[in-house]
C-alpha positions in Angstrom: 28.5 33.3 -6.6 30.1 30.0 -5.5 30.4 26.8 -7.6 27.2 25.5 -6.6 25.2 28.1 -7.1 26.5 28.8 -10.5 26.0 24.9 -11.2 22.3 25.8 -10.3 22.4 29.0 -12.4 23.6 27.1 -15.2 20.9 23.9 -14.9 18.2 25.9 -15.2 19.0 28.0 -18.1 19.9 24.1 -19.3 16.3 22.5 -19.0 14.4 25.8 -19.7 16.3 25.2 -22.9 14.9 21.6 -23.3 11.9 22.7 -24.1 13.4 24.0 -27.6 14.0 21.6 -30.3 18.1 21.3 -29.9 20.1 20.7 -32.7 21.7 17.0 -33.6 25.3 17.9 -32.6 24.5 19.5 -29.5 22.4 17.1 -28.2 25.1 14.8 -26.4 27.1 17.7 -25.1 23.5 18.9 -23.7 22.7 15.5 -22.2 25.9 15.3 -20.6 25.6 18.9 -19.2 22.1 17.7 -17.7 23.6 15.3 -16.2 26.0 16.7 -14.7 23.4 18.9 -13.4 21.5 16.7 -11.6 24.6 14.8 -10.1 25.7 18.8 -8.6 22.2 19.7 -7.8 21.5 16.0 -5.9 24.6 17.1 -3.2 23.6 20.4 -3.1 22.7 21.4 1.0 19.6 21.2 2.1 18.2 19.0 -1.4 17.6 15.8 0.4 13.9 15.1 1.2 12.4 16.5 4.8 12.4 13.3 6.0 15.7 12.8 5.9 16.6 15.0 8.7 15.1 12.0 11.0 18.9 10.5 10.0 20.6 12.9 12.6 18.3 11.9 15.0 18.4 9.1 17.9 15.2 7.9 19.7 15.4 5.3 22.7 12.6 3.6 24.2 13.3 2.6 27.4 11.4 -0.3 29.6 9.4 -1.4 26.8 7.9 -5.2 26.3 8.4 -6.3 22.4 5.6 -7.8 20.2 8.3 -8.5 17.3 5.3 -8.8 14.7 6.5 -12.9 14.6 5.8 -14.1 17.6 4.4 -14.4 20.8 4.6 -14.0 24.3 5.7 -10.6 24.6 9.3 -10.2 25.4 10.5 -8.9 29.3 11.4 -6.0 29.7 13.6 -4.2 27.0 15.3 -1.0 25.4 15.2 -0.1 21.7 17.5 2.2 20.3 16.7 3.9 16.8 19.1 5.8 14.8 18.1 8.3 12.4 15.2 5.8 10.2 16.6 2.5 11.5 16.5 -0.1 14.7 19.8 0.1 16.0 20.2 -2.2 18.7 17.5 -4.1 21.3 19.0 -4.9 24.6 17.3 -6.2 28.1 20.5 -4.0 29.5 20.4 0.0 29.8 21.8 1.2 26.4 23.9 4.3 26.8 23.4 7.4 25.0 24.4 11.1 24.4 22.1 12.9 25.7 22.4 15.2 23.3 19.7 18.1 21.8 19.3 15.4 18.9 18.3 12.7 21.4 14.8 12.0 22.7 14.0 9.3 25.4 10.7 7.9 25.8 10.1 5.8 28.9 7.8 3.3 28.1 7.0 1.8 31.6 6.1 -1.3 30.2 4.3 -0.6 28.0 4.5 -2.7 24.7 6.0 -1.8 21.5 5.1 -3.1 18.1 5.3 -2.8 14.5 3.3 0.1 12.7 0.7 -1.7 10.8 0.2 -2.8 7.2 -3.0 -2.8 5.0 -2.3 -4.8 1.9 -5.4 -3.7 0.0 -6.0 -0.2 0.5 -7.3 3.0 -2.0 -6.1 6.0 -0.8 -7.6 7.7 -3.4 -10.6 6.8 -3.2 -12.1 7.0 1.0 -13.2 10.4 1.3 -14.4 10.8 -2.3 -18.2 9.7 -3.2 -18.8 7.7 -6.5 -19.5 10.5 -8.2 -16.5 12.8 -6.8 -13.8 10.2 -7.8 -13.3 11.4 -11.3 -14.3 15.2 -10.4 -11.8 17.7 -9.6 -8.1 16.6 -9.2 -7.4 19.1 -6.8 -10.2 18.4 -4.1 -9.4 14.7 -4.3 -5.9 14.7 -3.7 -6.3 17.4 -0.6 -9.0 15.1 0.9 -6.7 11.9 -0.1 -3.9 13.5 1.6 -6.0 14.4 4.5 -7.0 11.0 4.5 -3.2 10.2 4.3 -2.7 11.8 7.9 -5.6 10.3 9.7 -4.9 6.7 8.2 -1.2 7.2 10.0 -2.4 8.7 13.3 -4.2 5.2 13.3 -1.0 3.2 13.5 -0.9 1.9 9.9 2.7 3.1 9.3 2.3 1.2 5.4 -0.4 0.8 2.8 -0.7 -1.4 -0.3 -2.3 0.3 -2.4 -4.3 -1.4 -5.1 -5.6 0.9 -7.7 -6.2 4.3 -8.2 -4.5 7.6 -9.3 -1.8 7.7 -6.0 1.5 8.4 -7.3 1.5 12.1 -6.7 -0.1 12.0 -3.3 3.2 9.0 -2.4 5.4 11.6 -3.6 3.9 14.6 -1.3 4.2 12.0 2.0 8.0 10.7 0.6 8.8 14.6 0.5 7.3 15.5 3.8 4.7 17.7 2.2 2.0 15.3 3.6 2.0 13.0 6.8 1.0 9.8 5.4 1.8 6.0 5.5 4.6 4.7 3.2 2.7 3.7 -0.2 3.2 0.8 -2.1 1.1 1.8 -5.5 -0.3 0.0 -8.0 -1.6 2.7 -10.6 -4.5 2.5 -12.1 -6.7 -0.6 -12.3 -6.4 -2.1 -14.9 -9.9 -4.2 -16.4 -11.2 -5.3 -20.0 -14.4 -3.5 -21.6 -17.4 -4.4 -18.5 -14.9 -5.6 -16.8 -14.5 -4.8 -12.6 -13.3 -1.2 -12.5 -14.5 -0.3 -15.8 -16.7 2.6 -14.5 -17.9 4.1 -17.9 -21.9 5.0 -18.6 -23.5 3.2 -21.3 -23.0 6.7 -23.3 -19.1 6.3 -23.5 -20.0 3.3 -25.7 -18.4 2.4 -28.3 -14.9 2.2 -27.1 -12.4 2.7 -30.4 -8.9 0.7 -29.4 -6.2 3.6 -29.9 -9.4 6.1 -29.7 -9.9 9.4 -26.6 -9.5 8.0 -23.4 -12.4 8.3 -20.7 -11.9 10.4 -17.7 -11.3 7.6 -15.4 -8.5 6.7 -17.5 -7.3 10.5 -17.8 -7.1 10.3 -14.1 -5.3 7.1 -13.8 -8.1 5.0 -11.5 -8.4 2.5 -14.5 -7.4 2.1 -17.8 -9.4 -0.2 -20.0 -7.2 -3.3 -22.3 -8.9 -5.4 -24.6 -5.9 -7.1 -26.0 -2.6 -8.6 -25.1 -0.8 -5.5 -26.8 -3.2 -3.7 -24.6 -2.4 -4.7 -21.3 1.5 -5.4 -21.9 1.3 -1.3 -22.9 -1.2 -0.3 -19.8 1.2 -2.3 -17.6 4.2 -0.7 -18.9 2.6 3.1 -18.5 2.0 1.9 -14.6 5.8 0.9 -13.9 7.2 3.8 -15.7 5.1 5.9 -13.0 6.5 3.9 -9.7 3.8 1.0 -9.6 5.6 -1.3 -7.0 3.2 -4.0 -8.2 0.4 -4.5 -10.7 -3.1 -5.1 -10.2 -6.2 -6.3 -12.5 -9.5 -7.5 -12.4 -9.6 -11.4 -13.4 -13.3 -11.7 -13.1 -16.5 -9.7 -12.0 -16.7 -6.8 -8.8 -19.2 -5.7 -6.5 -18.9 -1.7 -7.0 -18.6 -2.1 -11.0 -22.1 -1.4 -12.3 -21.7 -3.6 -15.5 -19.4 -6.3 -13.9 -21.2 -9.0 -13.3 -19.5 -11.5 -10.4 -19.5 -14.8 -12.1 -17.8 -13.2 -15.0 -14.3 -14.5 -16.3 -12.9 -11.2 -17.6 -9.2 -11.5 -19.2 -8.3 -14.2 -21.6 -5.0 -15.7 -20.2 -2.7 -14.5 -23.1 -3.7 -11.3 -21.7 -3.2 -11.7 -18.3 0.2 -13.4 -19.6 0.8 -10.4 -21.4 0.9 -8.1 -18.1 2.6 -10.9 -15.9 5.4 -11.0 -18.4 5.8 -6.9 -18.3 6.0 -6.9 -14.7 8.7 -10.0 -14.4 10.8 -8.5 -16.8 10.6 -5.2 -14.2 11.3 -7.6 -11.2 8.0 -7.8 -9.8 4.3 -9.8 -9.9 0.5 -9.0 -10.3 -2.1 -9.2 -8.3 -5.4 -10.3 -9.8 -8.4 -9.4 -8.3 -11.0 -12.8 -8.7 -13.5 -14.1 -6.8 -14.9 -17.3 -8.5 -12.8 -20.7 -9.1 -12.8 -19.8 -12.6 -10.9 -16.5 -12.3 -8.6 -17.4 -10.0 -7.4 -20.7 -11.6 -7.4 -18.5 -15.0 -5.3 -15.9 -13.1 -2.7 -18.7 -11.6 -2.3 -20.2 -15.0 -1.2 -16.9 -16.4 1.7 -16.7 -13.7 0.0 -14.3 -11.4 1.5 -14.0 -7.9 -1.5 -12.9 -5.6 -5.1 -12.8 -5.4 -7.3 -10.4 -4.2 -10.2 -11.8 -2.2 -10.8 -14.9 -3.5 -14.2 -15.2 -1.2 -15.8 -17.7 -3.4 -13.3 -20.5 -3.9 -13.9 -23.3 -3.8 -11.6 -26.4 -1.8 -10.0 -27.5 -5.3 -8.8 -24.0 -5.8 -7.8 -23.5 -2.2 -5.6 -26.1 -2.6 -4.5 -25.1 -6.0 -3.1 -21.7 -4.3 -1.4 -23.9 -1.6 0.3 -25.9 -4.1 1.1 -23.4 -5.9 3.0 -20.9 -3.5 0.3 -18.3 -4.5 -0.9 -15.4 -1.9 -4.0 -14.7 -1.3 -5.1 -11.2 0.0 -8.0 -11.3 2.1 -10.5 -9.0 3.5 -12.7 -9.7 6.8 -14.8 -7.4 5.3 -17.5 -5.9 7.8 -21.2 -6.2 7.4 -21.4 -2.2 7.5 -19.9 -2.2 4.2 -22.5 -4.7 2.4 -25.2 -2.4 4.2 -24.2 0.6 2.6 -24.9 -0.6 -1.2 -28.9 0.8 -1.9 -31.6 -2.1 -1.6 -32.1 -3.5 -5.1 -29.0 -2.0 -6.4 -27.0 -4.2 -8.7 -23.8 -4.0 -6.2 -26.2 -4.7 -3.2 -27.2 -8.2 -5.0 -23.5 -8.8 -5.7 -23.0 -8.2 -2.2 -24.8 -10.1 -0.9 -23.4 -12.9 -3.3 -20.1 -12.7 -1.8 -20.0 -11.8 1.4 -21.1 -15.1 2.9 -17.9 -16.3 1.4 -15.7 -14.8 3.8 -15.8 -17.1 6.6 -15.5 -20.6 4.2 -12.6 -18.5 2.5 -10.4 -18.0 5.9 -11.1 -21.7 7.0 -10.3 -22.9 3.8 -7.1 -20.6 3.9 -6.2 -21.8 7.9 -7.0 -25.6 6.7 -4.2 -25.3 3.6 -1.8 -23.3 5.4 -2.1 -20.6 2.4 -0.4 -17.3 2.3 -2.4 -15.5 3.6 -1.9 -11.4 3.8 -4.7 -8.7 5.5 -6.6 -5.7 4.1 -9.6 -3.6 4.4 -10.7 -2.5 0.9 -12.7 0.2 2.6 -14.2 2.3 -0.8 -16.2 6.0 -0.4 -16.6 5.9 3.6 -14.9 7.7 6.1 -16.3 6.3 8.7 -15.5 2.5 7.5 -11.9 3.8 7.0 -11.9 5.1 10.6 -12.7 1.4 12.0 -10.2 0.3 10.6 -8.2 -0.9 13.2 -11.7 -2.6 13.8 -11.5 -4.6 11.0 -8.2 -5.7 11.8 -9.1 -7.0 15.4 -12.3 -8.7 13.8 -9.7 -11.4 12.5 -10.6 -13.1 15.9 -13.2 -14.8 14.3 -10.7 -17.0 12.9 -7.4 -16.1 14.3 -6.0 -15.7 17.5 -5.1 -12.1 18.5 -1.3 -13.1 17.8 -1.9 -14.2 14.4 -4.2 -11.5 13.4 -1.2 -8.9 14.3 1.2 -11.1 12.8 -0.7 -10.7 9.6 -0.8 -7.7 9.5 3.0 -6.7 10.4 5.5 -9.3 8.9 3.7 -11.6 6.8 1.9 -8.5 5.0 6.0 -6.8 4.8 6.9 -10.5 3.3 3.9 -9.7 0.3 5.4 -6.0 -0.1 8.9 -7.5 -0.6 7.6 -9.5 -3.7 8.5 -6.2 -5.4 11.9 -6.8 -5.9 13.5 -3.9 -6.7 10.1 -2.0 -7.4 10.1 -1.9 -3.4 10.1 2.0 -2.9 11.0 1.3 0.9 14.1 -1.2 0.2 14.5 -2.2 4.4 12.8 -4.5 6.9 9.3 -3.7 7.5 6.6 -5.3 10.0 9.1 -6.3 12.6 10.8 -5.2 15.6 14.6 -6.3 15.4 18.0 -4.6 14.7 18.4 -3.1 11.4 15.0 -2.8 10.5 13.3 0.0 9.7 12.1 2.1 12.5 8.1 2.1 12.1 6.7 1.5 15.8 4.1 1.7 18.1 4.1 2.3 21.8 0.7 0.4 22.6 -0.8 1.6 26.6 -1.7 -2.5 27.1 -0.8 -5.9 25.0 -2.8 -6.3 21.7 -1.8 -9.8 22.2 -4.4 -10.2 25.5 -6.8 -7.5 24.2 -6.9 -6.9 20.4 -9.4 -4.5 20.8 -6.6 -1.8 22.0 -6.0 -1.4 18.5 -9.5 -0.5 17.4 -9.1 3.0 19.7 -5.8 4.3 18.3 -6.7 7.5 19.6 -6.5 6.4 23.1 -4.2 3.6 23.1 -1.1 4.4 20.2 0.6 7.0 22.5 3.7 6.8 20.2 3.4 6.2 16.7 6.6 6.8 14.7 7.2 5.6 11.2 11.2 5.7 9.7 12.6 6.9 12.3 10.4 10.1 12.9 7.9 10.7 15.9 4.4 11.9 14.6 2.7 11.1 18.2 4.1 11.3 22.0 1.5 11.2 24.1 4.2 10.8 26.8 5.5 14.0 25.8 6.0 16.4 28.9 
């Protein structure tokens, strides 16, 4: 037995022994065994993550025309050189390589190549799932998440933001190569007040008793109900001790929620405070759901960084959020959604509220030059979740095809890097220059002419790569 393998011997006879109570004077000793442990086991062949392997590998795309995710025109002609997950070196000249067994060489005969694409309000947890199914069995939702995981890459978004719900384990699967899936950036579990948006209890779990048993939705980790500063502060805490990158709660009423109603001001702001101030002492912001003046200017008082959809603001508030430096996360959200709420349901009448907002909200947000980032906030629909390269191109309506992909490549990255040192991805996302992380599409046509390219990933993504690793070649002999 060589020294690594007794070092593994002797760890795990170490933590099975954690699990008895250990004396006071052996407890250092034991700590410092653990360790020591981990330090041996972390440098131990073959113990980095699958994805790592991508590091030995080099990738160059030849005769490719850049969308840089910052600007347009497209660039002339080019060559990109990746190195294991990073972009190495762009050059209008040949670039030489070894032409090694490690080496692949994709010709891209003009084709153009582009960031992988970002949705900043995403659920992974929650697209394949029905109402109903969300807080059922554990195990069918994370297979059908991580399913989802796969299908949601093969459409070119190479990133996710995702903005409540139980999706730490299903990140760890795609970090480990267990899953093909988008990078994550999680939030956790909502977080909401008693009838607050995501509070998705029945009448029957009424009463709530602070400090009482937690509800099944809060046992899974899709929302966790706070009715106090000490509340939140704690709820917040529980999410960044589980890898939240960012925050998220409900500052005023939802659509979905059954009991939320929209014009609703939910938290007070010593308790939105109280989850700001947990998250900047961990480095990063919140994002606060809020649709009405009211909740969003509530939200921005308490120190909150981003809003999420905002589609009933009024021109104060939009300039408020200018002044302010505040992001605003918005959703062109399509009419097939609103649709798919019954007739007379509660969260068809609350659709209906706010969906005529969405068009006032993006001139309001083009008139005040406001930070704005891109999402889908697609919710129980596989089929809504498979357009969504759709709802990405449907920006047209207020964007030009440039500044529609922009959005959604660098300026969403820019939000994710609000993280701080939460980012799970430290790098440069949403852009194509050297040094940045090496998530790309090979695109058969320009986006920037024809958006619509991006709504058939299928047909027109014939590379899709995200750090550094090929999941698609359709140029593959």
């Amino acid at each position: 037995m060589n020294s690594k393998e007794e070092l593994s011997t002797l760890c795990g006879l170490t933590k099975a022994r954690k699990l008895k109570r250990i004396p006071g004077p052996a407890l250092v000793s034991t700590a410092i065994l653990i360790g020591l442990c981990q330090v041996g086991l972390a440098q131990a062949p073959g113990s980095a993550p699958p994805s790592a392997s991508a590091s030995d590998g080099v990738t160059l795309f030849q005769n490719v025309r850049i969308f840089d995710g910052k600007s347009a025109p497209l660039s002339e002609p080019a060559n990109v050189l990746i190195r294991g997950n990073q972009i190495e070196q762009i050059s209008r000249a040949p670039i030489p390589v070894d032409r090694s067994a490690t080496t692949r060489i994709i010709d891209g005969g003009g084709r153009t190549l582009m960031p992988g694409l970002i949705d900043a309000h995403w659920h992974a947890m929650l697209i394949r799932a029905t109402p109903a199914q969300a807080f059922g069995d554990v195990g069918y939702n994370n297979l059908t998440a991580g399913d989802e995981a796969t299908d949601t890459l093969m459409r070119g978004f190479t990133t996710v933001r995702d903005v409540g719900g139980p999706v730490f384990g299903l990140k760890q699967a795609i970090d480990e190569g267990i899953v093909k899936g988008p990078r994550i950036y999680p939030s956790g579990a909502v977080i909401t007040v008693t009838s607050g948006h995501g509070d998705f209890r029945e009448l029957t779990d009424l009463p709530r008793t602070i400090g009482g048993m937690l509800t099944r939705m809060e046992k899974l980790g899709g929302s966790m109900v706070a009715d106090s500063p000490d509340e939140v502060r704690l709820r917040t805490r529980e999410q960044l001790m589980q890898g939240a990158s960012q925050v998220k709660l409900t500052a005023g009423g939802g659509v979905s929620s059954p009991f939320s109603p929209i014009d609703v001001t939910t938290f007070t702001e010593p308790e939105l405070r109280a989850a700001v101030e947990a998250a900047e002492n961990w480095g990063t912001y919140v994002a606060a759901h809020a649709f009405t003046p009211a909740a969003i200017r509530g939200a921005i008082a308490a120190g909150v960084k981003c809003i999420e959809h905002g589609m009933l603001m009024d021109e104060a508030t939009a300039r408020l959020i200018a002044e302010k430096g505040i992001w605003l996360s918005m959703q062109p959200l399509p009419e097939a959604l609103r649709l798919g709420f019954p007739v007379g349901s509660v969260q068809r009448a609350k659709a209906d509220e706010v969906f005529p907002g969405i068009g006032r909200t993006y001139e309001l947000a083009k008139k005040y030059k406001i930070k704005t980032a891109w999402g889908t906030d697609v919710l129980f629909s596989r089929a809504l979740a498979q357009q969504q390269g759709a709802i990405l191109a449907s920006l047209v309506r207020w964007y030009t095809p440039a500044e529609a992909l922009i959005m959604a490549t660098s300026t969403n990255a820019e939000l994710l890097a609000l993280s701080g040192k939460r980012n799970p991805y430290p790098g440069k996302l949403g852009v194509v220059e050297q040094g940045a992380l090496a998530d790309l599409l090979l695109v058969d046509g320009n986006p920037l002419e024809n958006i619509n390219l991006i709504a058939d990933p299928g047909k027109n993504f014939l590379v899709i790569m995200k750090d550094g690793t090929v999941y698609k070649n359709a140029l593959a002999k």
